[in-house]
LUMVEXZA-682997 format. One line per field, with one value per residue (C-alpha): residue number from 1; x, y, z. Coordinates in nm, 3 decimals, always signed. Layout:
BEGIN
seq <- [NUM/...] $
x <- [X/...] $
y <- [Y/...] $
z <- [Z/...] $
***
This chain:
BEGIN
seq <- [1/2/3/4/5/6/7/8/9/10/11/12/13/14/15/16/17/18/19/20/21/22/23/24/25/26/27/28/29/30/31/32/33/34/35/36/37/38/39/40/41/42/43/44/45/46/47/48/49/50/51/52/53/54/55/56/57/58/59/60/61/62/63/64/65/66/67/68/69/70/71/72/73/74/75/76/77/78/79/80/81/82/83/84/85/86/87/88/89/90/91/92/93/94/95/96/97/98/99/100/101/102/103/104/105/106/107/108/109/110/111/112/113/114/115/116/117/118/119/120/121/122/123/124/125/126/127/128/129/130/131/132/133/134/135/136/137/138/139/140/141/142/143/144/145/146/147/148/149/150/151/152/153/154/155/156/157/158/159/160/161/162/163/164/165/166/167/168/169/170/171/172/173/174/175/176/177/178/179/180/181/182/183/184/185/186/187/188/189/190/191/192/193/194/195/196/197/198/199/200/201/202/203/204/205/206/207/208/209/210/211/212/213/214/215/216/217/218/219/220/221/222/223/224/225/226/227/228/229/230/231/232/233/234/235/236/237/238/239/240/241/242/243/244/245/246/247/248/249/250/251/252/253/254/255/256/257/258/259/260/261/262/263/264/265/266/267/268/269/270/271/272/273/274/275/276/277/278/279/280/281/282/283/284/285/286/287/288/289/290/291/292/293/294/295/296/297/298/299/300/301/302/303/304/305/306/307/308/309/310/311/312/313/314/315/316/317/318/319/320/321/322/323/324/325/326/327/328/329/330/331/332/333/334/335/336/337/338/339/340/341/342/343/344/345/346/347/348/349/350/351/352/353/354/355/356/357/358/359/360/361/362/363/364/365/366/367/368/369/370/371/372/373/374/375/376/377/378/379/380/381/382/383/384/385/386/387/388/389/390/391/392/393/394/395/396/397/398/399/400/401/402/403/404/405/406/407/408/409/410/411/412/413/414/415/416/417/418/419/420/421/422/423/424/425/426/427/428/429/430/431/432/433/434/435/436/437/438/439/440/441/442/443/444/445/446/447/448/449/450/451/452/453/454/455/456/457/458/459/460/461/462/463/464/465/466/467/468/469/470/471/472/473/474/475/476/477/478/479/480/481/482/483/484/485/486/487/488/489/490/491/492/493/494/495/496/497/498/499/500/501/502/503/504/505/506/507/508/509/510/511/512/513/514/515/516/517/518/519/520/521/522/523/524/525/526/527/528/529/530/531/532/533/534/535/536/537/538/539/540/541/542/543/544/545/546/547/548] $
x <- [-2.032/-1.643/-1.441/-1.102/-0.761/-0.528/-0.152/-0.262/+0.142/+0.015/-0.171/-0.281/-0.589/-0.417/-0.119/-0.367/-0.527/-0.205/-0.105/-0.450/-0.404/-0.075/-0.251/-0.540/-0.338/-0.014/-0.081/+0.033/+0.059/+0.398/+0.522/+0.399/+0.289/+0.667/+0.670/+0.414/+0.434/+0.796/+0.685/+0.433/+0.601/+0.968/+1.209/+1.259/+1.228/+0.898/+0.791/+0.941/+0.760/+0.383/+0.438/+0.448/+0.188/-0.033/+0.019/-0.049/-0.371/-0.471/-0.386/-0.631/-0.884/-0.819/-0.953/-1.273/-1.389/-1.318/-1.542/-1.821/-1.810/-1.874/-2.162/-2.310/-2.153/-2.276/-2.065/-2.005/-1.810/-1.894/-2.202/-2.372/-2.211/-2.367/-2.731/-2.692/-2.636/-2.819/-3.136/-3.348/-3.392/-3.451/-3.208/-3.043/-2.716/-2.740/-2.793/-2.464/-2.269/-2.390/-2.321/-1.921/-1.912/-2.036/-1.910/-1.550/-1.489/-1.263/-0.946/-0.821/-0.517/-0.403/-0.429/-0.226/+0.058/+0.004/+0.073/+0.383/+0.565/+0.483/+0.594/+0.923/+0.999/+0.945/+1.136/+0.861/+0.779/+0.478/+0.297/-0.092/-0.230/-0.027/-0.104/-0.475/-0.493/-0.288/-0.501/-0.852/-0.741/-0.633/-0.957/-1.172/-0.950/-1.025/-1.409/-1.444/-1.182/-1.409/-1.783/-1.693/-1.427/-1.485/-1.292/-0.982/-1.010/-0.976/-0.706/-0.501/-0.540/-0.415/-0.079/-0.034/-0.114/+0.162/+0.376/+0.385/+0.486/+0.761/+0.855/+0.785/+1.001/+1.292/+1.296/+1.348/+1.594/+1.801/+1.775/+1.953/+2.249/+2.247/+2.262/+2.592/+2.766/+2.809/+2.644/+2.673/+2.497/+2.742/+2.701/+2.361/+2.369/+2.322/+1.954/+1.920/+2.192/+1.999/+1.704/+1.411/+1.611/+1.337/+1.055/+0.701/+0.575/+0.216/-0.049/-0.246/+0.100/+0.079/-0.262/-0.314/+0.006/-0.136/-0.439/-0.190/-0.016/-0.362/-0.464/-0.125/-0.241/-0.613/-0.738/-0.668/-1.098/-1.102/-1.111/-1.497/-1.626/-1.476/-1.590/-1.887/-1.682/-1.347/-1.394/-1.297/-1.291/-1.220/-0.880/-0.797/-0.914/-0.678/-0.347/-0.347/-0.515/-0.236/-0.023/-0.057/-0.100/+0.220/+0.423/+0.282/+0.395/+0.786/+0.792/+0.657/+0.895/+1.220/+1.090/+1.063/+1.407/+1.585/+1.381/+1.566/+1.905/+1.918/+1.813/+1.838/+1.537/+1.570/+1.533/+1.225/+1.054/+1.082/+1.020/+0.604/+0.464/+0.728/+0.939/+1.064/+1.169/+1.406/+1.504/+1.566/+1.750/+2.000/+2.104/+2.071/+2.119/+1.895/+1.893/+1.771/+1.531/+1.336/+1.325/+1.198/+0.991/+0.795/+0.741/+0.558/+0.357/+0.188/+0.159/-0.057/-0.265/-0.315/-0.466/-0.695/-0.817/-0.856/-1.071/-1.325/-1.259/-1.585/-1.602/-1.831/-1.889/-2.011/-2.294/-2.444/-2.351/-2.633/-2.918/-3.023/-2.891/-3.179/-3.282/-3.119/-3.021/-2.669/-2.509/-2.182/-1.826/-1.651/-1.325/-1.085/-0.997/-1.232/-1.028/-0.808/-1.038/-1.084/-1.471/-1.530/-1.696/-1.942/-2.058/-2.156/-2.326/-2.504/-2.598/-2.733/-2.952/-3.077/-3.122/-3.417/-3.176/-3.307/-3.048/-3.064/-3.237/-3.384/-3.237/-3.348/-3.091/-2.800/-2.921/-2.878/-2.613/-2.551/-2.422/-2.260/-2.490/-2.134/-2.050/-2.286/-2.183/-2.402/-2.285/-1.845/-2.052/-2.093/-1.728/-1.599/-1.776/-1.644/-1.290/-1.332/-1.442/-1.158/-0.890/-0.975/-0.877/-0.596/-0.421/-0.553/-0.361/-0.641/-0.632/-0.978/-1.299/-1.575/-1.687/-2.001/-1.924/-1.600/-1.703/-1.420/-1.037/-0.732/-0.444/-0.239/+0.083/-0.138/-0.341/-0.281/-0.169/-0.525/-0.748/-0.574/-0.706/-1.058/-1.121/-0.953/-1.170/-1.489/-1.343/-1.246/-1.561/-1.737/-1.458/-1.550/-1.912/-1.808/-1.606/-1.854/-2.153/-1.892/-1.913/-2.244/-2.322/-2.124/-2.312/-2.687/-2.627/-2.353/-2.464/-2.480/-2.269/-1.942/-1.738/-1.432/-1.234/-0.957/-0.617/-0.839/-0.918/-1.184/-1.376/-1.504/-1.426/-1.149/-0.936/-1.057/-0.748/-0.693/-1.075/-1.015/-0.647/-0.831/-1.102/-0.797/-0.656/-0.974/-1.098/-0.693/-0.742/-1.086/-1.005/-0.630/-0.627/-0.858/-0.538/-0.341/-0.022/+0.369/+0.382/+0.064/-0.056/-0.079/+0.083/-0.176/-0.124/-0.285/-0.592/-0.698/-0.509/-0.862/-1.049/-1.080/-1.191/-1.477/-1.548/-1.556/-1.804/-1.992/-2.005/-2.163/-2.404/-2.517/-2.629/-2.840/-3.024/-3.045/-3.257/-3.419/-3.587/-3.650/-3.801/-3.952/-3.964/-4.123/-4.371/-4.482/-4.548/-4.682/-4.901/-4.756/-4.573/-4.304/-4.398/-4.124/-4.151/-3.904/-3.919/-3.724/-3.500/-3.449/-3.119/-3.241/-3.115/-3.361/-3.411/-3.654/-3.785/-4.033/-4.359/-4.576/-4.865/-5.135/-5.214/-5.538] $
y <- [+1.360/+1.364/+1.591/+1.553/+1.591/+1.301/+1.378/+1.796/+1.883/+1.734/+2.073/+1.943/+1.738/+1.435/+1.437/+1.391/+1.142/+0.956/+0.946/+0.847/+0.561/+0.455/+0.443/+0.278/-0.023/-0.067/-0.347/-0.589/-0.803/-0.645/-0.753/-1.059/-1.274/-1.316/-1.641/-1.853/-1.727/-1.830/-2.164/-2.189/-2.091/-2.263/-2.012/-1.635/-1.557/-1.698/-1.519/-1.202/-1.253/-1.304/-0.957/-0.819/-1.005/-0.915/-0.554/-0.608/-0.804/-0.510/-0.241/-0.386/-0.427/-0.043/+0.065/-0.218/-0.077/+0.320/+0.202/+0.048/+0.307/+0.602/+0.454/+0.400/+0.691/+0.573/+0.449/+0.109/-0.052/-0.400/-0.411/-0.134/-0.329/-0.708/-0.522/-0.316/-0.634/-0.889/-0.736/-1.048/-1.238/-0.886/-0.877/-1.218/-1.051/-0.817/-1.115/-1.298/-1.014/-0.962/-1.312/-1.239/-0.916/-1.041/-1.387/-1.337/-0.946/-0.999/-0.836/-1.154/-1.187/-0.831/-0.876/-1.174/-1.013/-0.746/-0.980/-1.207/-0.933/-0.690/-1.032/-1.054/-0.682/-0.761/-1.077/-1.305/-1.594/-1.630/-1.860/-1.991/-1.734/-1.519/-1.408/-1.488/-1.202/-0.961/-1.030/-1.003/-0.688/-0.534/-0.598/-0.481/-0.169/-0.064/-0.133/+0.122/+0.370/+0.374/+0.288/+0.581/+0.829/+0.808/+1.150/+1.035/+0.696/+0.870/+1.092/+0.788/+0.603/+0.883/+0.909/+0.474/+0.537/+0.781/+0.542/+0.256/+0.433/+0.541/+0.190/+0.033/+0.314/+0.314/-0.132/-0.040/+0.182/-0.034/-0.303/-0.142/-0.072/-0.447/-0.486/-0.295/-0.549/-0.249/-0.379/-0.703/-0.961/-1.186/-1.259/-1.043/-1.163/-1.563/-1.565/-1.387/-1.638/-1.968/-1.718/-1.960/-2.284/-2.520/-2.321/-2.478/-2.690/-2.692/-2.427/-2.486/-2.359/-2.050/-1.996/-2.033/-1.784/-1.513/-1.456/-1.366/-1.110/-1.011/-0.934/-0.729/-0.513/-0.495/-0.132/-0.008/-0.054/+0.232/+0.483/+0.427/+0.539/+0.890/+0.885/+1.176/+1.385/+1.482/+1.747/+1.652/+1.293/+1.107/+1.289/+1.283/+0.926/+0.790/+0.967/+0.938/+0.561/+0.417/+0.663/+0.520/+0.194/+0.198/+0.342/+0.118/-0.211/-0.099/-0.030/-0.423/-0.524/-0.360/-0.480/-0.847/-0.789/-0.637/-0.920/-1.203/-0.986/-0.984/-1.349/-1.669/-1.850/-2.118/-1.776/-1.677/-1.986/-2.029/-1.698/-1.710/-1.378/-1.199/-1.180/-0.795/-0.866/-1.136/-0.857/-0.622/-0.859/-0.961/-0.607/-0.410/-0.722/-0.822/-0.520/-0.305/-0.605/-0.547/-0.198/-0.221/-0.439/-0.264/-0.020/-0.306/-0.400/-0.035/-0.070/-0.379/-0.190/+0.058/-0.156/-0.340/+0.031/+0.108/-0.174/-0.002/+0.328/+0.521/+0.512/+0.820/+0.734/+0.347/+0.549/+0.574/+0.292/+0.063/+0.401/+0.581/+0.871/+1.064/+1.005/+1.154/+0.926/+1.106/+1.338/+1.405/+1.497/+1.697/+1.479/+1.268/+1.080/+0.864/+0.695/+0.576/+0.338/+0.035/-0.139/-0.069/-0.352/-0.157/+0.060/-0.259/-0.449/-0.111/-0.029/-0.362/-0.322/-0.025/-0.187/-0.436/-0.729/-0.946/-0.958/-1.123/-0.919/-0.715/-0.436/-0.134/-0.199/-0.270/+0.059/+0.291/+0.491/+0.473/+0.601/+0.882/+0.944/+0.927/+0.555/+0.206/+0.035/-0.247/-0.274/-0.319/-0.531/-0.809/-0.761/-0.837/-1.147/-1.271/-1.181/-1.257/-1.607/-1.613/-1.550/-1.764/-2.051/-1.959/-1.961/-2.366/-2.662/-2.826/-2.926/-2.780/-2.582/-2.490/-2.109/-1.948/-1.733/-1.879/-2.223/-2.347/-2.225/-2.360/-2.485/-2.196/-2.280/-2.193/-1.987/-1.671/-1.834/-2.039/-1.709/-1.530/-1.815/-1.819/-1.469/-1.426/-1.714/-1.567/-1.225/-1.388/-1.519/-1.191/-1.040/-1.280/-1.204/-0.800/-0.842/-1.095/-0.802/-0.556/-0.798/-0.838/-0.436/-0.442/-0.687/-0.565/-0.209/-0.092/+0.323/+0.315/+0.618/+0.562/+0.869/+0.711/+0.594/+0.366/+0.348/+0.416/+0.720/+0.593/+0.439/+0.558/+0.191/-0.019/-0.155/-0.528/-0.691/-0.574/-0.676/-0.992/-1.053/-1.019/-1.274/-1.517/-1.456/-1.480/-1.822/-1.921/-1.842/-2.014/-2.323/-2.439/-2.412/-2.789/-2.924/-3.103/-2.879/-2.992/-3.112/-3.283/-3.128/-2.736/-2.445/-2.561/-2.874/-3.063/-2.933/-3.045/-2.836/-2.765/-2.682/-2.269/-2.308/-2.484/-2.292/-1.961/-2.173/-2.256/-1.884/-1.794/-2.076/-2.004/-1.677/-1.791/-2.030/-1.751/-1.539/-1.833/-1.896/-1.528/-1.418/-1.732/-2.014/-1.812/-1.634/-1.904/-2.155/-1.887/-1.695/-1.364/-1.074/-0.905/-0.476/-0.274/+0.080/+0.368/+0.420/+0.669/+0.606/+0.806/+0.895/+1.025/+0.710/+0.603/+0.211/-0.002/-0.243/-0.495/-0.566/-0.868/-0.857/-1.138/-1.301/-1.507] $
z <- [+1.619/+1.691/+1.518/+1.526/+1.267/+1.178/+1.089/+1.131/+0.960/+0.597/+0.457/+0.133/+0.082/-0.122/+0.123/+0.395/+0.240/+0.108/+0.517/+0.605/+0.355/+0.515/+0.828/+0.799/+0.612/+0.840/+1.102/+1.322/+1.034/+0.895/+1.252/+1.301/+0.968/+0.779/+1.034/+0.909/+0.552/+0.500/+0.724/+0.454/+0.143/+0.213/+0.069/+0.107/-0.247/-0.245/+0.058/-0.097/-0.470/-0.205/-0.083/-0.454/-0.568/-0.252/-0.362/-0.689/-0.598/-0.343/-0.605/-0.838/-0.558/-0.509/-0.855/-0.853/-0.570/-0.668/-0.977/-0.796/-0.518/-0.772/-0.880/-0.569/-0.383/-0.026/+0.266/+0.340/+0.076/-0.017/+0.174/-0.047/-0.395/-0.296/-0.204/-0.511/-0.753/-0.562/-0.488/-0.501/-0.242/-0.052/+0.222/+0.191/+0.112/+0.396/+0.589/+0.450/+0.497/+0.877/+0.960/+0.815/+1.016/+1.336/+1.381/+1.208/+1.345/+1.639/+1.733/+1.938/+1.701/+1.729/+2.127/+2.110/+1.954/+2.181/+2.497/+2.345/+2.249/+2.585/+2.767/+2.599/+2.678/+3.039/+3.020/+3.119/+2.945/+2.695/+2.933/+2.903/+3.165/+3.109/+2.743/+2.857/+3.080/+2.896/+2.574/+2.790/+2.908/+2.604/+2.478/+2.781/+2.792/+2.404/+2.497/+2.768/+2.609/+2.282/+2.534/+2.772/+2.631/+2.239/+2.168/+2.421/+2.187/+1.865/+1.969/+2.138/+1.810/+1.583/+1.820/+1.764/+1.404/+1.376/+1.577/+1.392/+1.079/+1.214/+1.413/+1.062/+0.838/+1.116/+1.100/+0.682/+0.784/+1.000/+0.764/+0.458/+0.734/+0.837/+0.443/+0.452/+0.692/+0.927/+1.246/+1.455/+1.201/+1.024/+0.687/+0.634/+0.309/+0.318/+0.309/-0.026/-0.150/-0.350/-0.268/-0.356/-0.240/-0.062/-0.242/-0.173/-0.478/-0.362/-0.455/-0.130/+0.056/-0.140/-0.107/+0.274/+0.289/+0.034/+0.326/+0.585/+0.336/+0.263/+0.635/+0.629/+0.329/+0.481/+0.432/+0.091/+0.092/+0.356/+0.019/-0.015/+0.289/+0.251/-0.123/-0.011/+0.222/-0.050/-0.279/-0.631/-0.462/-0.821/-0.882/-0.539/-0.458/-0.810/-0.661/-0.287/-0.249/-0.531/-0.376/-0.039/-0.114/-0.276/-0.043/+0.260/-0.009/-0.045/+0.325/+0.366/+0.102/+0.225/+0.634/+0.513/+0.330/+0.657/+0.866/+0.646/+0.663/+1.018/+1.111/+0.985/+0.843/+1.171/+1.367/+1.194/+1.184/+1.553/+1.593/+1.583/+1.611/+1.731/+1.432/+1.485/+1.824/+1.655/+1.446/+1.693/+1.937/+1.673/+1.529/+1.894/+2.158/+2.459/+2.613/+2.326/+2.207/+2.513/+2.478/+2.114/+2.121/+2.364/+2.066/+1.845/+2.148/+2.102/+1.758/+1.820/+2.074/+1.812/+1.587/+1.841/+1.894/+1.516/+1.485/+1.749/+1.630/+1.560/+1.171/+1.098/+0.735/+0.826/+1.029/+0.653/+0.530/+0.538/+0.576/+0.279/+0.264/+0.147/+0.485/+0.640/+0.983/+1.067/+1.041/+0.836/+0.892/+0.691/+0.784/+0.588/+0.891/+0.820/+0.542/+0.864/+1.030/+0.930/+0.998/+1.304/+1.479/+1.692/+1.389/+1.160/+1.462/+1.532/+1.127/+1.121/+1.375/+1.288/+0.919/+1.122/+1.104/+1.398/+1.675/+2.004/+2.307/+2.006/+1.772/+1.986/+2.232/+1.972/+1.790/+2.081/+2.097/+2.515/+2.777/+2.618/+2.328/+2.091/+2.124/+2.010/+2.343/+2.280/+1.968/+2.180/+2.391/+2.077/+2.007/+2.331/+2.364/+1.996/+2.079/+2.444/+2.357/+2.124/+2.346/+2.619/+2.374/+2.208/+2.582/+2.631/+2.570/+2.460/+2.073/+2.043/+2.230/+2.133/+2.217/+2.235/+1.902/+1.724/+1.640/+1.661/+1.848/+1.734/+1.960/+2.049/+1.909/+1.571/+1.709/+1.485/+1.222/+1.211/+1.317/+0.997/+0.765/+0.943/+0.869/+0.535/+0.358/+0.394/+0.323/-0.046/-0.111/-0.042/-0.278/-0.537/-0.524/-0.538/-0.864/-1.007/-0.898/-1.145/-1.453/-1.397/-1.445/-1.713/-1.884/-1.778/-1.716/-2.012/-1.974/-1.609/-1.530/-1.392/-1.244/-1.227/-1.497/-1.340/-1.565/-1.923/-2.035/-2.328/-2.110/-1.698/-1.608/-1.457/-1.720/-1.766/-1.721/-1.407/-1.334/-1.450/-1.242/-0.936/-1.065/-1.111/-0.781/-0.577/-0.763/-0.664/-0.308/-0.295/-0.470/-0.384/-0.065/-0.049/-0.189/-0.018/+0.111/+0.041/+0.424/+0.397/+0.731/+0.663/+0.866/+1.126/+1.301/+1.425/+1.239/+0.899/+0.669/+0.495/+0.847/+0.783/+0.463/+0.570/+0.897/+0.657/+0.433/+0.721/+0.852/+0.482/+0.505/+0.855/+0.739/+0.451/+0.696/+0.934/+0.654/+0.540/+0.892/+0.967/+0.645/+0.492/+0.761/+1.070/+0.884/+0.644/+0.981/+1.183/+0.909/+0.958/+0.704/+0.845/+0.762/+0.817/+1.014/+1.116/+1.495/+1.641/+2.023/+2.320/+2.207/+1.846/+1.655/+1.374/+1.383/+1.117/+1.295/+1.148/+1.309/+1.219/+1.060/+1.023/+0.681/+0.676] $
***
């Protein structure tokens, strides 16, 4: 196993955490998302009032799944909640889940932000082949740094991590000086004037925005996967995560604020993904823009590596841990990474969930004994596939993994919605799976006692806020939007919420055929067995048996 320190100047165990936190949540979204959610929502205030409630929304999240993770104190977050509350069909929600993480896990977003904005700090324009190659290679780049050199990966994430912080904290900065009319930006004030003038009337607008704010705040979850490896992990866990999380949302606030100080909303709109360069180019001029936005150009790259980061706690996520498959870390820089694609298509293979070319090969943990390189292998086809659309003309293509790829003038935009959908409906499932032990299982024991002290439970109403806002963001966003058309033209406004249905639905018929369909027609029981590989990694793998 890698061992290795993040942020090595924070001494104390909650302060490490607390950065750790900040880390693993900060983005490219912060960067590149204000665009389409002000294109969505209208008016600044509106886009302004999304980030709170985002926060609040994630906040709540944050104490549901402290709760659910103290009761079943094993890595792997929401994967270990669904199997613990739906335990019948066996292995249908492990299915589910699989078919999210695989099909939906790319990093083709975070590479395309990487290319627009490294092309505007060369001065080159944003052209189809261009950002093709540049994205491709971003990606191929992360797979051998992570399939080759795992340690060099870890310690070249840790130094983006840090990075973006401080791009993020010095953007706040420079806003609250634009705010005091002493640079270059005339009139910093008119945006916040008539603040919610043009405001969005339609729920689906605020719906389809709230999963891009979402996808900015993505990694407050990181807090269960370290929940085994903290000593005193309760107290620590109810500081540092609210702690962090809070900090991370008035950074987000105060950047959107000095965003719509130093630009017009015309200038944002048009703007796309590149919304800090905007920024940057009206506050420093050309010459600095360039220069700058170089920096969040990194801070994309060190997201597409977070994503493949080696996350040492999802090694246990889906194994019993009386078992004993893997070793553990005493690290908190696990709470940085964010699922790591690799890990889950590895874990599920080792799990006996059938993959193609069989699991034994998915499971191994080759060349270098440290890394799943199979497992990268699966994620650069889904985000290689990916990318090659986004940089086509064509209104639509079908790829071998992402069903279907947006025009790339809503490219991100559409790729944010895709993969926040299905993300909601497992969330609703995870907070229905906590009423649901309430009801049935009353004395179960719960460490953790969220914001009550009479009872070791979240406080209900903050349970039953996020039921609101999930059932919001699952239902509205089939409405028809203010424009009539959606942030996503020319695809039907409705079109991710049905490819994220889809996604679900494929992986029920996937576990219907391999558990039900296959051996009923060909008389067989599938008998599971523990079968040990070259490389020491335990696998189940299911062997058939005959029934007469």
């Amino acid at each position: 196993m890698l061992k290795y320190a993040f942020l090595p100047l924070f001494v104390s165990i909650r302060s490490r955490f607390t950065a750790t936190s900040i880390g693993a949540i900060i983005g490219t979204g912060i960067f590149s998302t204000p665009s389409s959610i002000l294109e969505s929502v209208g008016s600044v205030g509106a886009s302004l009032m999304l980030w709170v409630l985002g926060f609040a929304l994630s906040f709540c999240g944050l104490f549901i799944w402290l709760e659910l993770g103290t009761m079943f104190p094993r890595s792997g977050g929401e994967k270990v909640y669904l199997e613990a509350v739906y335990r019948r069909p066996k292995h249908l929600a492990t299915v589910v889940f699989a078919a999210n993480a695989i099909i939906l896990n790319f990093s083709s977003s975070n590479c395309i932000v990487f290319a627009e904005n490294i092309l505007i700090s060369v001065g080159h324009d944003a052209d189809l082949w261009s950002v093709r190659g540049i994205a491709i290679g971003v990606i191929v780049f992360t797979i051998s740094l992570h399939g080759f050199t795992p340690r060099l990966g870890v310690y070249v994430m840790n130094a983006l991590t840090l990075f973006k912080a401080i791009i993020l904290v010095f953007i706040v900065v420079t806003g609250w000086i634009v705010l005091s009319d002493k640079t270059r930006v005339k009139d910093p004030h008119a945006n916040f004037r008539s603040a919610f003038s043009g405001s969005s009337n339609s729920a689906s607008d605020y719906a389809t925005a709230m999963f891009k704010v979402l996808f900015a705040y993505y990694g407050w979850q990181n807090a269960n996967y370290v929940l085994n490896d903290i000593r005193n992990p309760i107290r620590t866990l109810k500081i540092a995560g609210p702690l962090g999380l809070g900090i991370t949302a008035t950074l987000y606030i105060f950047a959107n604020i000095a965003y719509f100080a130093a630009a017009s909303k015309a200038d944002i709109l048009e703007s796309g993904t590149t919304v800090a360069s905007v920024f940057f180019e009206n506050v420093f001029g050309t010459g600095a823009q360039k220069a700058l936005t170089i920096f969040v150009a990194l801070s994309a790259l060190g997201w597409v590596i977070l994503r493949f980061i080696l996350l040492h706690r999802f090694i246990v996520a889906l194994l019993p841990i009386s078992q004993g498959y893997a070793s553990l870390d005493r690290c908190f820089d696990a709470a940085v990474q964010a699922y790591s694609a690799s890990r889950v298509n590895q874990e599920l293979a080792k799990e006996g969930i059938p993959l193609p070319f069989g699991n034994r090969l998915w499971a191994a943990n080759w060349p270098t004994q440290n890394a799943p390189f199979p497992g990268l292998v699966v994620h650069l086809v889904t985000t290689v596939s990916d990318c090659i659309p986004f940089a086509r003309s064509d209104p639509t293509v079908v790829e071998v993994v992402v069903i279907l790829a947006p025009p790339p003038q809503v490219a991100y935009p559409f790729i944010l919605d895709v993969a926040g959908y299905p993300s909601q409906i497992i969330n609703m499932l995870v907070i229905l799976g906590l009423f649901y032990l309430r009801w049935k299982k009353p004395h179960l024991r719960r460490p953790f006692k969220g914001t009550s002290r009479s009872a070791a439970r979240v406080w209900l109403p903050l349970a039953f806020f996020f039921l609101f806002v999930e059932s919001f963001l699952l239902i509205f966003p089939f409405l028809r939007p203010s424009n009539g058309v959606g942030d996503t033209p020319p695809l039907p406004y409705y079109l991710y919420c049905l490819i994220g249905i889809a996604v679900m639905m494929f992986g029920v018929l996937y576990w219907a055929v391999w558990k039900l369909m296959l051996p009923y027609v060909f008389k067989f029981r599938l008998v599971p067995s523990k079968e040990v590989l070259k490389d020491g990694t335990v696998v189940t793998v299911f062997s058939r048996e005959k029934v007469e």
